[in-house]
N, C-alpha and C positions, 0 to 999 in steps of 0.2 A: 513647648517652645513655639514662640509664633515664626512662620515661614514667611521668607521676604515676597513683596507682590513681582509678579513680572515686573511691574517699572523700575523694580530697582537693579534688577539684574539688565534693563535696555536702555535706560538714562546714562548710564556711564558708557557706553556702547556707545551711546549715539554720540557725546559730547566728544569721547578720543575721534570717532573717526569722521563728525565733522571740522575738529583742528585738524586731524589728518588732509583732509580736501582742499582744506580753504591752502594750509602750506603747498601742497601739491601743489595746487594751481597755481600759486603765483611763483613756484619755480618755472613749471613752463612758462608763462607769460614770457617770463625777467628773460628764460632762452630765445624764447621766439623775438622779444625785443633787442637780444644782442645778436640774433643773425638777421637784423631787418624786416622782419616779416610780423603783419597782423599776430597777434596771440588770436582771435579767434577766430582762425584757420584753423588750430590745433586742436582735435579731437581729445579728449579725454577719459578712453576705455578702462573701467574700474575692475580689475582682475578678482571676482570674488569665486573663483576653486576652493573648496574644502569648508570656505567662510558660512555659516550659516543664513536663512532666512532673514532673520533678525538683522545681521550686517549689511544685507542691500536695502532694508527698509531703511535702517539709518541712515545710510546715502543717499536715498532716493530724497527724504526727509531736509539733508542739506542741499538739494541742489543736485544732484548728480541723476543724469537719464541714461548713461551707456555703459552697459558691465558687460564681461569677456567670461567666458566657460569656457573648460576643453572638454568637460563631457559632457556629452545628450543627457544621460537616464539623469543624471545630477541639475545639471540645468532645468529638466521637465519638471523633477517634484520640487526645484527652491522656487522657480518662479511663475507654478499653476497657479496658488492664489493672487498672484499681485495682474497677471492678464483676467484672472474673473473679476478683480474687482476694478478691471479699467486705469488701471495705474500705466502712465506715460512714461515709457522706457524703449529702449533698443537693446536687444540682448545678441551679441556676438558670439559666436563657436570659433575658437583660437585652434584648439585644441586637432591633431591629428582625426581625421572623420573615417572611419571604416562604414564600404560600402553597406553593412547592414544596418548602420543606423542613418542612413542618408536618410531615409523619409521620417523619422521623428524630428530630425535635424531640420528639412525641411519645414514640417509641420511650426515649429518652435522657434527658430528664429529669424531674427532681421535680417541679418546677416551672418554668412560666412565667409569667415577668413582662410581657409587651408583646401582648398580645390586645388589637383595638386596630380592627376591622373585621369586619362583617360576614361577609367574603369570607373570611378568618382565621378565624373562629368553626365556619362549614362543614368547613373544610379540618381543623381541630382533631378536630372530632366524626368527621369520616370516619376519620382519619389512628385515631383511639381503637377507634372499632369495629374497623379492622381490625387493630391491635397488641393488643386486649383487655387497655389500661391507658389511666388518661386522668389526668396529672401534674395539681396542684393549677395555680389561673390565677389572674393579676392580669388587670386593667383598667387599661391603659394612659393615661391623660389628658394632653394636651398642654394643658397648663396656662400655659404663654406662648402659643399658639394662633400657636406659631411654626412657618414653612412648612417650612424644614429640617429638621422633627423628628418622629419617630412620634409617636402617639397621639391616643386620639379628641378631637376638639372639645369644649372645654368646654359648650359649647350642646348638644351632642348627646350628652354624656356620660350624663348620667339615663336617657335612653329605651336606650342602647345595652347599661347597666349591667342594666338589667331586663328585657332579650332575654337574654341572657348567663344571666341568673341562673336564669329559665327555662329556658332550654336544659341547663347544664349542673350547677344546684342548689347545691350547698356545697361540688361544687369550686372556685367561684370565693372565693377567700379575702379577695382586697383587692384593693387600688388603689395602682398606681405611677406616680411623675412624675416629671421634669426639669427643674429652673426657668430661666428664661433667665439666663445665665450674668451677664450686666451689671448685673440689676434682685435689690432687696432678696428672699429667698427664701421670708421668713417669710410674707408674704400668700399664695403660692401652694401653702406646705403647711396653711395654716389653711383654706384653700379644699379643698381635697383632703381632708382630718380632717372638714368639715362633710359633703363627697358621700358619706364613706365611712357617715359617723352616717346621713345618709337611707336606707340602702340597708341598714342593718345589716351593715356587715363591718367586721370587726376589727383587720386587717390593713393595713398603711401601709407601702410600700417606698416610703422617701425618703430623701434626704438621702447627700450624699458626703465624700469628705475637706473641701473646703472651707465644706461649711455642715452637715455632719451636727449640731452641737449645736445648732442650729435646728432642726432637721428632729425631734429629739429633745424638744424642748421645744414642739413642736405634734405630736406622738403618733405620730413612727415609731414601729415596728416591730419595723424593721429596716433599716439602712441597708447601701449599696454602696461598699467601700474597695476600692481597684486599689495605686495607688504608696506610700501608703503602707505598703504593707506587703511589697508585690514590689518595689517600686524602679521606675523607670522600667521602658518598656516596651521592652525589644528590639525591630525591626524583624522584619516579621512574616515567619516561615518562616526567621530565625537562630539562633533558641536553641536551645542546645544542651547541653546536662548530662549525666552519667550518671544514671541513676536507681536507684539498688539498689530490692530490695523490703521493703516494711512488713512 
């Protein structure tokens, strides 16, 4: 029996999740034009956890340069090949950062979104000196000051945001949050939009598939989308595609 070539298994890949992108984007636009604001202002971070190789080629392929990980070790092997071969991307760390993977973390990406500790701040700045690259930073805020979740306390958010900012100057770009998933979203990105006003940063990573036009309508950024645009998540360490190259 003859076996299908990879492009049969990446051409349908590619075609759902470039419909997927191009829908995406023009919901944000349509939000950001009904809260008054440019659409491109709004960042568009392509959440691809669990998603294989092959599904950020396909993105990369429609247009799309900024995808979001929560792990290091996973983020380092999907996207070694596409930094050797010069492929134009930003790759984000979302994801909780434990101080031992700080310097892979460093090493790998553009940015980090979840600085979020004292202990983490250390571990960043070492991890930098010795990589001689130190990726742009959020500040994390745990904005429902919910126990299950990263980020600094809202109470200790200010003093933490202005150690940070000493430390490490105008790499630190902004502030990202989570809202608790059961309670209305809007208060806790208007809260997040005022810390960020006190502190002078610009920058706002909030808001996901289910309340991004909130998140939009109190001064994301840039939000984080996963399923909608990869589809549900494979179980992790199954996926499996061909991946030709870009």
């Amino acid at each position: 029996m003859a076996q299908d070539s990879p492009d049969s298994d990446f051409e349908p890949l590619r075609h759902a999740i470039t419909a997927s992108l191009t829908r995406m984007r023009g919901e944000l636009d349509a939000a950001a034009l009904a809260a008054g604001r440019d659409p491109a202002a709004v960042s568009l971070v392509a959440v691809s956890k669990f998603h294989p190789e092959a599904a950020v080629r396909a993105a990369i392929l429609a247009g799309q340069r900024v995808f979001g990980e929560n792990r290091v070790q996973e983020a380092a092997g999907k996207f070694a090949a596409l930094r050797a071969e010069r492929t134009e991307f930003r790759l984000h760390i979302i994801g909780g950062l434990q101080t031992n993977k700080a310097r892979n973390a460093v090493r790998i990406a553009d940015v980090i979104e979840t600085l979020d500790r004292p202990k983490l701040a250390d571990a960043i700045a070492e991890a930098a000196e010795r990589e001689g690259r130190l990726p742009d930073l959020f500040v994390q805020v745990n904005v429902g000051d919910e126990a299950q979740k990263g980020g600094v306390a809202m109470a200790e958010a200010d003093s933490f945001i202005e150690s940070v900012q000493q430390r490490f100057g105008a790499r630190l770009r902004g502030l990202m949050c989570i809202p608790p998933a059961e309670s209305d979203p809007k208060p806790h990105f208007l809260w997040l939009q005022g810390c960020a006003k006190r502190h002078g940063l610009a920058e706002l990573s909030m808001g996901m598939s289910g309340d991004f036009a909130a998140a939009i309508a109190c001064g994301a950024t840039q939000v984080r989308i996963g399923t909608a645009i990869f589809g549900h998540r494979p179980a992790a360490g199954t996926a499996d595609v061909s991946t030709p190259s870009l």
